[in-house]
N, C-alpha and C positions, 0 to 999 in steps of 0.2 A: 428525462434526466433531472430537471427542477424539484417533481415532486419527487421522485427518489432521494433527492438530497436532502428536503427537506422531511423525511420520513412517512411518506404518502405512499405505501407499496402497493397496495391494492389500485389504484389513482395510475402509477405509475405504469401497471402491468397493463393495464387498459389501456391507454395511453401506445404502450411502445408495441402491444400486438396489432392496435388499429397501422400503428407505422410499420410494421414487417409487410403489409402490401403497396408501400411506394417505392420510390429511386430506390438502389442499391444502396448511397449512401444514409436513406434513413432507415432502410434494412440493418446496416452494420449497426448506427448507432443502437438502433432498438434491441440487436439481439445482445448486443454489449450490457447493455442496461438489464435485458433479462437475466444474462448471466451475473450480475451483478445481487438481482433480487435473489433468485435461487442458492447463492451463494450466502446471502443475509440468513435464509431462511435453514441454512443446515442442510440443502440438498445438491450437493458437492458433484455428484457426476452430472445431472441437469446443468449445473453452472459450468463444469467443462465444457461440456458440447454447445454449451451456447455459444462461450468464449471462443472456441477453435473454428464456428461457423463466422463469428464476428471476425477473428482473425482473416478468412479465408475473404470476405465480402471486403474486409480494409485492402487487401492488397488486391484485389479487381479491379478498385476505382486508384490505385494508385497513392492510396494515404500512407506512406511508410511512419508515419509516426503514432497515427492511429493505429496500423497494424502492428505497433511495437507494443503498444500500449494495452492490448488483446492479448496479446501473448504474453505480457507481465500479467495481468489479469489469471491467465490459466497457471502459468508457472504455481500461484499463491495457491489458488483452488488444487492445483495437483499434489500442494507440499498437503494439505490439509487429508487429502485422499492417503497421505502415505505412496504416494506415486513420484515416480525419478523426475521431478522436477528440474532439477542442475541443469541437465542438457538444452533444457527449454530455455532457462536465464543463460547460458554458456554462446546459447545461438543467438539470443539477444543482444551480448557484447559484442561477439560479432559484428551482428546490424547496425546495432549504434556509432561505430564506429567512431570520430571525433565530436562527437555532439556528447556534451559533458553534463548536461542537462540528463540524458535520457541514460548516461550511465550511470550517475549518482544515484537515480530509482531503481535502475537494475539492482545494484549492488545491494541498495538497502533492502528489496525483497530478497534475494540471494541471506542478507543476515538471518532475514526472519527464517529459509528453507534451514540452513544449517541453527538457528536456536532450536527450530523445534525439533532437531535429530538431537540437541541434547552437546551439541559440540558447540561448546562455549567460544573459545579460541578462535575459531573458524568467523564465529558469528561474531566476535568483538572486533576481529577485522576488517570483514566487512562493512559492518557499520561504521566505524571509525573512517573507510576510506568513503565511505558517501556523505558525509558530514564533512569531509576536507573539500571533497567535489563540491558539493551545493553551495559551499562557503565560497567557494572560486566562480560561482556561477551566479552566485545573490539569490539562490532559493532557501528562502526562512521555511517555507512549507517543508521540503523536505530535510531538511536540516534538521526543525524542529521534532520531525517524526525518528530523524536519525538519536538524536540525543535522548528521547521518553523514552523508544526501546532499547539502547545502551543503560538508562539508569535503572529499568524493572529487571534486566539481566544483573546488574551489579547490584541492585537489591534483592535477591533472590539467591543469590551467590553469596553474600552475608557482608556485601564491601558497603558501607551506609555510606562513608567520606565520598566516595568516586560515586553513589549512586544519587547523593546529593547535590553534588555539581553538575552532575546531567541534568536531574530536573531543573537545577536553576538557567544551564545554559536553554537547555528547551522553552520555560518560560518568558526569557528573553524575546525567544524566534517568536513565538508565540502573540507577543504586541505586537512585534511587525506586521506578522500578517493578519491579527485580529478574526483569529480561526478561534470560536469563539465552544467548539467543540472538544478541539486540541486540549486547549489553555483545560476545558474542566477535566478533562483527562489528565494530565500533566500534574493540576493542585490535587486531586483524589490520591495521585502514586504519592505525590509531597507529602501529604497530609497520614498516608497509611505508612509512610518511612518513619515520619517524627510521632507516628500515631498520637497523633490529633484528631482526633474521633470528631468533636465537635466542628473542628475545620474542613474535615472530610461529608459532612452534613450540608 
């Protein structure tokens, strides 16, 4: 998982296939993680099936929140596929049920399924209600990712005022948690709204 994060995927896949032959639980993590590589790499149905085996091995050993977190994994892989992902996040709120944490991430995948059907509406609500959750819950990580993808929708959309103030609130989230990947993400969208080429550099 380390090297994955730190963009070692060749490292990583070595790594998490030597772990697909211990415990169940480093089974899950490994194949989570592969589906996560496969998913980097553009090979979207590999990355399902890893996911739904990762799902399947979380809820064996009993992790429902890892198991949640498998299935938000494949929901995003399936929107990517053009496949009925909704159901998959619909089951998710479901599961979650008062844990406000784990719905706020739902939600904000749910944005990204309906942005990328092109239903703006859908997708601004969404995200807007995960950005009210995370705020209620003290998550700047996902807060911050709620606000970047509310401001490239509203930049894109031609709204510069509303798409400015997301990236500023995002920026905010951003020092909190000293996600230091976010934040370049975050000044790039800044920087190509005010286009500031040189800022964007």
């Amino acid at each position: 998982v380390v090297e994955y994060r730190l963009g070692y995927i060749e490292e990583s896949k070595r790594y998490s296939e030597v772990a697909l032959s211990g415990p169940l639980e480093e089974q899950a993590e490994a194949t989570n993680t592969l589906g996560h590589i496969e998913r980097f790499r553009g090979n979207y149905i590999e990355s399902s099936n890893y996911f739904k085996r990762a799902a399947t091995l979380w809820r064996a050993v009993g992790e429902k929140t890892r198991w949640m977190g498998a299935l938000n994994n494949l929901g995003i892989t399936q929107s990517y596929l053009n496949q009925e992902s909704e159901s998959t996040f619909r089951q998710l709120l479901d599961a979650v049920g008062d844990n406000l944490l784990e719905r706020a991430r739902v939600l904000l995948n749910l944005g990204m399924v309906f942005w990328n059907r092109k239903d703006f509406k859908n997708a601004e609500l969404h995200y807007l209600s995960s950005t009210e959750l995370s705020r209620q819950v003290g998550s700047a990580e996902i807060e911050s990712r709620g606000w970047n993808n509310l401001g490239m929708m509203y930049q894109l959309s031609g709204n510069d005022s509303k798409a400015e103030d997301a990236y500023r609130k995002a920026l905010a989230l951003c020092q909190v948690t000293g996600d230091v990947e976010m934040r370049g993400l975050v000044l790039a969208n800044f920087a190509e709204l005010t286009e500031d080429y040189e800022g964007w550099e």
